[in-house]
C-alpha positions in Angstrom: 152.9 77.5 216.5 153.2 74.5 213.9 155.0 74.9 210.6 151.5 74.7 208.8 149.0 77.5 210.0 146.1 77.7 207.8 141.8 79.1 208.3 138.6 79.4 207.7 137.5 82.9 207.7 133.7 83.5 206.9 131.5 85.9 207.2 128.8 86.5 209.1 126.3 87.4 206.4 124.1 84.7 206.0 124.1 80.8 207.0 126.5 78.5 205.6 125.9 76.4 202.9 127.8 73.0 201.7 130.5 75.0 199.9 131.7 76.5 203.0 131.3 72.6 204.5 133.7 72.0 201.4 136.1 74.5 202.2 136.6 74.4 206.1 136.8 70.1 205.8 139.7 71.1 203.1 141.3 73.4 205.0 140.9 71.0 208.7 141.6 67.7 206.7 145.1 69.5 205.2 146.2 71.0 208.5 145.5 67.8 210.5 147.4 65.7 207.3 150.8 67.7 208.3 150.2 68.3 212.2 149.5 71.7 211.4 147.0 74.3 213.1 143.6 75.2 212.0 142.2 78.3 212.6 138.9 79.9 212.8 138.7 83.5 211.6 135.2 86.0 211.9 135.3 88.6 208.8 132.5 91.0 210.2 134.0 94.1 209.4 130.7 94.6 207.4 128.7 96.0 210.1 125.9 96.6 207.3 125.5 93.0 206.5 127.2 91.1 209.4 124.4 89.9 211.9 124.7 87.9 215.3 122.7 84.9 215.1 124.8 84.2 211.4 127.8 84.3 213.5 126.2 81.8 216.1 125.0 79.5 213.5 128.6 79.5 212.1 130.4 77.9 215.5 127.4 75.5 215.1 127.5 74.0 212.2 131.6 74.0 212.5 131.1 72.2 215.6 128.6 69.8 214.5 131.3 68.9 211.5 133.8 68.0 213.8 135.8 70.9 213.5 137.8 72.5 216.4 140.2 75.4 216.5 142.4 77.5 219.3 140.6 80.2 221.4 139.9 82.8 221.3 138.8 83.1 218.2 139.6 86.2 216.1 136.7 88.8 215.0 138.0 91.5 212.4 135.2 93.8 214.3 137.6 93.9 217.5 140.4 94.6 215.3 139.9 98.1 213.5 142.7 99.9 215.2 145.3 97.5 213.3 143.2 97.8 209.9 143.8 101.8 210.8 147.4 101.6 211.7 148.0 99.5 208.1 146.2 102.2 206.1 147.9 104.6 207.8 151.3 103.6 207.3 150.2 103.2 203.0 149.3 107.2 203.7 152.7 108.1 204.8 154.2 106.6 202.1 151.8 108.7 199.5 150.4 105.2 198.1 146.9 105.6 198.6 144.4 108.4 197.5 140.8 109.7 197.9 138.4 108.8 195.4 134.8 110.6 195.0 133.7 108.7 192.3 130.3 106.9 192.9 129.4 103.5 192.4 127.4 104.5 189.3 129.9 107.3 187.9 132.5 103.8 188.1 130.1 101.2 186.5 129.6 104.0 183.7 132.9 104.1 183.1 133.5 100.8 183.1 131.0 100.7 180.6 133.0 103.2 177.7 136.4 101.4 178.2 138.0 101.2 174.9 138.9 97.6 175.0 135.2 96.1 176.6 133.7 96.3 180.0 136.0 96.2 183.1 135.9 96.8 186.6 139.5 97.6 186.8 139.6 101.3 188.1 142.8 103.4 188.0 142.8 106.9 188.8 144.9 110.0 191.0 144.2 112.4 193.7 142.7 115.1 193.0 143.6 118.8 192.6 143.8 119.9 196.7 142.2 122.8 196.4 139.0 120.2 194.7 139.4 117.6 197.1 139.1 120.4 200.2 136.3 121.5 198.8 134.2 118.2 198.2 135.4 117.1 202.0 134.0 120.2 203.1 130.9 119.4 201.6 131.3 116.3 203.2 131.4 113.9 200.4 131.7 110.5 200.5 135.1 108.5 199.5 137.1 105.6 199.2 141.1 105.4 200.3 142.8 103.0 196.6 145.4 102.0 196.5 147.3 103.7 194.0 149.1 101.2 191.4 151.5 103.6 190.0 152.9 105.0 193.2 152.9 101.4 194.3 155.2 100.6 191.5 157.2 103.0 191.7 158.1 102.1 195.5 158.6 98.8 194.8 160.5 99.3 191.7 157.9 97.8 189.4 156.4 94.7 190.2 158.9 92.3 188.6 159.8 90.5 191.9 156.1 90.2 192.8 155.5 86.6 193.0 153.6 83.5 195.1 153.4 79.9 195.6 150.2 78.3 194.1 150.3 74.6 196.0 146.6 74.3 194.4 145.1 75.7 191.4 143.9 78.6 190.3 140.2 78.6 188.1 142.6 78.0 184.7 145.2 75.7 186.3 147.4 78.3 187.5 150.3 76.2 189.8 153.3 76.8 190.6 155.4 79.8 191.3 153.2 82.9 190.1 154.5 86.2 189.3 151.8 88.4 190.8 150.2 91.1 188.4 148.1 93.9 190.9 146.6 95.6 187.6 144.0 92.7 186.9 142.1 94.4 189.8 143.2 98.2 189.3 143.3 100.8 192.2 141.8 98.4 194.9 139.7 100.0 197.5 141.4 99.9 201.3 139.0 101.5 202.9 135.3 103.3 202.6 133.2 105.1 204.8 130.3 102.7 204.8 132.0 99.3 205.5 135.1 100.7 207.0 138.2 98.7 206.2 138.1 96.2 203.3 138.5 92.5 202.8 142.1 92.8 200.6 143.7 95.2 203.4 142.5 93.5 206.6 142.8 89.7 205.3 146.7 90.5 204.8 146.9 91.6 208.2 145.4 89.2 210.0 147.4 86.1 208.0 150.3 87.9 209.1 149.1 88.8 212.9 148.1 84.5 213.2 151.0 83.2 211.7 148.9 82.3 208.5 151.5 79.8 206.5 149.2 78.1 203.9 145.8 79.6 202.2 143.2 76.8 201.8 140.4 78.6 200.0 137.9 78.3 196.6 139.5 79.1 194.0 137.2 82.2 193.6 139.4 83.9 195.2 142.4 83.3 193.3 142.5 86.7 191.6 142.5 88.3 195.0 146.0 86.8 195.5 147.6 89.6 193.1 146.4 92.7 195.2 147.1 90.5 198.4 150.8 89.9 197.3 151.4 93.7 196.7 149.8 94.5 199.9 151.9 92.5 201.3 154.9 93.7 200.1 154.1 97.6 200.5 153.4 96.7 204.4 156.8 94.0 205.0 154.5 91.1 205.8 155.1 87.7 205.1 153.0 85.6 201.9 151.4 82.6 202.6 151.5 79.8 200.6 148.2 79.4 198.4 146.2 76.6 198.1 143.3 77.1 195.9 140.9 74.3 195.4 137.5 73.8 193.1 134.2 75.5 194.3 131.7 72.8 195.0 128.3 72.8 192.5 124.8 71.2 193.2 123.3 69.1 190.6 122.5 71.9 188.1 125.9 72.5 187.5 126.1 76.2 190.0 128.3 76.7 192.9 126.8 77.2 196.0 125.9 80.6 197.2 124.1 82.1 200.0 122.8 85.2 197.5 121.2 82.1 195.6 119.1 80.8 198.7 121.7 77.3 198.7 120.5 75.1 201.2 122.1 75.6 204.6 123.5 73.6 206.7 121.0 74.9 209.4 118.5 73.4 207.5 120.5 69.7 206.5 121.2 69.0 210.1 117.1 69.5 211.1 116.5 67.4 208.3 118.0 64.5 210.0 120.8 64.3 207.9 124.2 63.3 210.3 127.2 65.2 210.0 128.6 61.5 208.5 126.6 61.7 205.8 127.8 65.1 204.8 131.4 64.8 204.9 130.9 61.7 203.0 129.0 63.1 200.7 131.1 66.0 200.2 134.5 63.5 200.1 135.5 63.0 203.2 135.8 60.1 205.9 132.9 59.9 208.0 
């Protein structure tokens, strides 16, 4: 494995667009700049959303870019068993806790935070003898991640910090000191969509060898609950790279809830895969 091991991880739930052109050329074009590996990732642990031919269509379009990567490629889906093993080992250390709270009953309370809307949730287990009884009335949770027992295994979050090579969507650069309340008690897990994104995307950067992040600086925000995850488990943190989200001529980033033009559709409109990575700033 090279000293620079970065990927492109999307998922599966609709085609992709020229952002995601953007990102994977950014992340190919930096890894090829140091001799460095590029990896493909699948994120499909939504089964609810995830669907086959979007998966197809992504080694297609990635192929007809000019992008290659090692085999096998890795599919979260086939990887569940890990996600468990991670969650379980947050269990044992009393760092995680059930939470009944509905979608709604959160938004609403959101809503009546004393300082303006937020979707920062904190919270605590439950009375036991409340929690047995909604589980026997089999109600639905989510495992979070519990901020203050996180601190207080850590011993605060002080030494928290990460490496932004990039920039964040204010011009965050340089060594970061990571702050895990901006997103609350994150969700690990939930019984609809099984794992989630923050828990297994720590794993599987660790389980590849993941050096350097190259990703849209949407997700920059995620790198706080990312870096404590990634202390609470022992794994290693990447270096981040964040870069600018691509916008179409009205001024909005691409986005596949949004309808953006796919890049099924540019390549049957004749359009080469030249043009494009010219188009989006790169050598033909």
């Amino acid at each position: 494995m090279s000293a620079f091991v970065t990927r492109f991880a999307p998922s599966p739930t609709g085609y992709l667009h020229r952002g995601h052109a953007y990102s994977a050329l950014t992340a190919f074009e930096a890894a090829k700049r140091t001799g460095g590996d590029f990896l493909l990732r699948i994120e499909d642990i939504d089964a609810t959303r995830c669907r086959p031919d979007f998966e197809r269509a992504i080694f297609d379009d990635l192929h007809w870019l000019g992008l290659c990567w090692p085999e096998p490629v890795l599919k979260q889906s086939e990887q569940l068993p890990d996600y468990e093993a991670a969650l379980e080992s947050l269990r044992e250390c009393g760092l995680v806790y059930r939470c009944f709270k509905t979608r709604r009953e959160l938004a609403e309370e959101a809503q009546r935070a004393p300082h303006g809307p937020t979707m920062a949730h904190t919270g605590a287990a439950l009375p036991s003898s409340e929690e047995v009884s909604l589980l026997d009335r089999d109600k639905p949770f989510a495992w979070r991640l519990s901020l203050a027992a996180a601190s207080r295994h850590l011993g605060g979050f002080d030494d928290l910090t990460f490496v932004e090579k990039g920039a964040g969507p204010a011009g965050e650069a340089g060594l970061i000191r990571a702050d895990p309340a901006v997103a609350g008690d994150i969700v690990l897990a939930r019984k609809d969509v099984g794992v989630a994104y923050h828990l297994a995307v720590v794993v599987d950067d660790a389980r590849q060898g993941v050096t350097d992040v190259v990703r849209g600086n949407d997700l920059f925000a995620a790198c706080h609950s990312q870096r404590l995850l990634q202390a609470l488990l022992n794994l290693p943190t990447p270096t981040y790279h964040h870069h600018p989200l691509l916008v179409g001529p009205d001024g909005k980033r691409y986005a596949k809830r949004d309808r953006a033009q796919s890049l099924r559709e540019i390549r049957q409109s004749g359009v080469t895969a030249s043009d494009l990575r010219r188009e989006l700033g790169f050598s033909g």
